[in-house]
N, C-alpha and C positions, 0 to 999 in steps of 0.2 A: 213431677213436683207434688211436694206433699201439699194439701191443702189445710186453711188454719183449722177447720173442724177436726180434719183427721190426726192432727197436732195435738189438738186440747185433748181429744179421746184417749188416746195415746198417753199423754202425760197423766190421765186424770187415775189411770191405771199405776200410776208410781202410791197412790195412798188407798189403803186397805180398803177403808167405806166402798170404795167405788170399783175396787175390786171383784168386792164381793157382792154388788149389787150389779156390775155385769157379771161374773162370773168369771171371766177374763184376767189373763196377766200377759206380761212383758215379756219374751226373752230377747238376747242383744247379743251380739259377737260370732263370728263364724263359727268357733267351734260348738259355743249353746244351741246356734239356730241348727248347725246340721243335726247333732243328735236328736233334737225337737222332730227334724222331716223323718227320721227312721224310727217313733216313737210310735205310740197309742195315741198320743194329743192330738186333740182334733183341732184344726187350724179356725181361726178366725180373718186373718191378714197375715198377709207376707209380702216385706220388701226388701229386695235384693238389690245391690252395685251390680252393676255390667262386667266390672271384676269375679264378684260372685255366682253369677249368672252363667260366666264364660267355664269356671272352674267345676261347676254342679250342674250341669246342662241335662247330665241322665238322670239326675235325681229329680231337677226339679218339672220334668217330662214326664213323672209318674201320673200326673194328674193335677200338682197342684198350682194353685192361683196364683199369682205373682203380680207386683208390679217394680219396674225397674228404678229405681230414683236414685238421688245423690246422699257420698258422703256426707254434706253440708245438710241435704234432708233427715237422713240418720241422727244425726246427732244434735236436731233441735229438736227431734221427738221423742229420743231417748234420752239416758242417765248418763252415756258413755262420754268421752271426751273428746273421743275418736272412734270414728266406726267403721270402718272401709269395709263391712262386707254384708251383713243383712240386720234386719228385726223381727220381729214372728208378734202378732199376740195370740192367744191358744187358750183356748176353751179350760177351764180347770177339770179337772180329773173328778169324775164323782168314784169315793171306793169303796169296795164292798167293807161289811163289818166287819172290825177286827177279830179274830179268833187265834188263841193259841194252841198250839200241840205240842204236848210234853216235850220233845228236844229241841225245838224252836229256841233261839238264843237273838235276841230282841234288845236295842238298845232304847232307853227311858230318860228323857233330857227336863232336868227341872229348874226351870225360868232361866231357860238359856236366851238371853234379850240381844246379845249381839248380832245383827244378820248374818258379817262377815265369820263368827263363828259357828251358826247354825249350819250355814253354806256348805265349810268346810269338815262339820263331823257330816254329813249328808252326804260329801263324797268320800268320805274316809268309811263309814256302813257300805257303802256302792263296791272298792274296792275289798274289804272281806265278804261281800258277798249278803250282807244284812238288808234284807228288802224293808224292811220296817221298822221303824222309828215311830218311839209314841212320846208327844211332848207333852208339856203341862201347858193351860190356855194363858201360863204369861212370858212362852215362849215368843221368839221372833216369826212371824207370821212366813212359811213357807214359800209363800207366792211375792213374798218382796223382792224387790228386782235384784236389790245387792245378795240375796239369800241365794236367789235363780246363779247370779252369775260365780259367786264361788262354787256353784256346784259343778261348774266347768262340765254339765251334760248329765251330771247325776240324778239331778231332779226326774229324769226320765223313768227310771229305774228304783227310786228308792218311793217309798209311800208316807206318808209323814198323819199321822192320827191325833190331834188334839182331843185332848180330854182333864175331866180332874183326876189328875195322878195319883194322889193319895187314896182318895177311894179308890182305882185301878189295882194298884197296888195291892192293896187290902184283898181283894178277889183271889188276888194270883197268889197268895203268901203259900196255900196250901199245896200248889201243885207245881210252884218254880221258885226255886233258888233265887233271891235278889240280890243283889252286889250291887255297895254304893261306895262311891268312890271319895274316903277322906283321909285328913291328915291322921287321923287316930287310928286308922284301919291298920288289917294285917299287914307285912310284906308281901307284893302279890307274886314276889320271883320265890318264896316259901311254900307254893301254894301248887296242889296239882289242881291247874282248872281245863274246863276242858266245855267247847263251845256251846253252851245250853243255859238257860237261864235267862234271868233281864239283867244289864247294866244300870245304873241311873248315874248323869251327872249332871253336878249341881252349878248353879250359876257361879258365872267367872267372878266375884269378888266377894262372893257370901255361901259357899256352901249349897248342899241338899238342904232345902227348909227342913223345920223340926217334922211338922205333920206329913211329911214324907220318908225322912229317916225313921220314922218312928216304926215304914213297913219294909224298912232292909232287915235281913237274915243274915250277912255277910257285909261288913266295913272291910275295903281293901284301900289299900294305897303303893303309887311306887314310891321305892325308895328313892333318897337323895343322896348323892353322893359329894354336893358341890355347896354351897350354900345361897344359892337363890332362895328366894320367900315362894315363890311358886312355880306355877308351869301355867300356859294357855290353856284352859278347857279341851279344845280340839287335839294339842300337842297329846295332851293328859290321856285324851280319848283311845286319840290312834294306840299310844304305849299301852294300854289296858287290854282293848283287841287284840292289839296282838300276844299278848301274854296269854290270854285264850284260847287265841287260834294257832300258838305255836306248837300245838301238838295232834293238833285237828288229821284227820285222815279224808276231809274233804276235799 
């Protein structure tokens, strides 16, 4: 049984302050917590169902800590509404400098504030294969729980860099193609692209800010063929990669 300290510890890790003054985050759901054990993250806690325990037996024999508790425990310490299988908290990730190399093809997300869609372009870079993602600092905070759990395991694999984008930007103009994604842009099925460069995309209800558009080389957009007013940023996202990647030899 979880005790009420290790409850409030636990919860106090749902809000950023105290994230980042332990160092520490959340993950929740069998399929998060297993990717977390075959990861680089260094564990702090782990608690497992007797269910979970029974099903990961040679995993969790490698070496790590565990304690067995209940659904009912789970989920007065977590976010979830159900939890039948573990929780993890995990040390954050310290990562080395950014650096770019001429073919490197890097995605750029400016005040992306949604968790549930940062999550989600996090595992959508994970599947083409884009280990790095660089946000603006009034994106949604990586280590949020809701951010962890769309990444359905991505978070393992993808590296997430805050910084001020616009000046970034401005560094990079000389040596990488940027492509920002607007209504006013090219048609990007017009377009031979090919996986190199940075993307940038801009907050779900307002665009790439001006002082960021102002260091795009390339406005691109898909076309529409329907008459919706938009797409979801993430939706937006995946469609753009892959129009990149659709001719990749990777």
């Amino acid at each position: 049984m979880l005790s009420k300290a290790v409850i409030k510890y636990i919860k106090s890790l749902q809000v950023k302050k105290y994230r980042s003054q332990h160092q520490a985050f959340v993950v929740e759901g069998a399929k998060s917590v297993q990717e977390l054990l075959h990861s680089d993250f260094e564990l702090q806690h782990l608690y497992v169902t007797e269910a979970f325990y029974r099903e990961h037996t040679k995993t969790l024999a490698k070496g790590f800590q565990y304690e067995i508790v209940t659904e009912e425990d789970l989920v007065k310490a977590g976010t979830f509404a159900t939890n039948n299988a573990a929780l993890a908290v995990a040390h954050m990730r310290r990562l080395p400098p950014l650096q770019l190399e001429p073919n490197d093809f890097i995605l750029a997300l400016d005040d992306i504030r949604d968790p549930g869609n940062l999550g989600t372009i996090i595992r959508i870079a994970d599947w083409y294969g884009i280990s790095k993602v660089v946000c603006s600092e009034t994106c949604a905070d990586f280590y949020n729980p809701k951010v962890i759990s769309a990444t359905m395991g991505s978070f393992t694999r993808v590296q997430a860099y805050y910084l001020d984008l616009a000046q970034w930007l401005e560094k990079q103009q000389s040596t990488h193609a940027i492509y920002g994604a607007s209504l006013e842009g090219e048609n990007l099925h017009r377009m031979q692209l090919e996986p190199k460069g940075i993307v940038v995309m801009g907050n779900e209800a307002n665009g790439i800010r001006p002082e960021v558009a102002s260091h795009i080389t390339h406005l691109i957009k898909i076309p529409a063929f329907g008459k919706a007013e938009s797409l979801n940023v993430a939706t937006a996202t995946a469609i753009i990669i892959d129009n990149f990647m659709r001719n990749s030899t990777r």
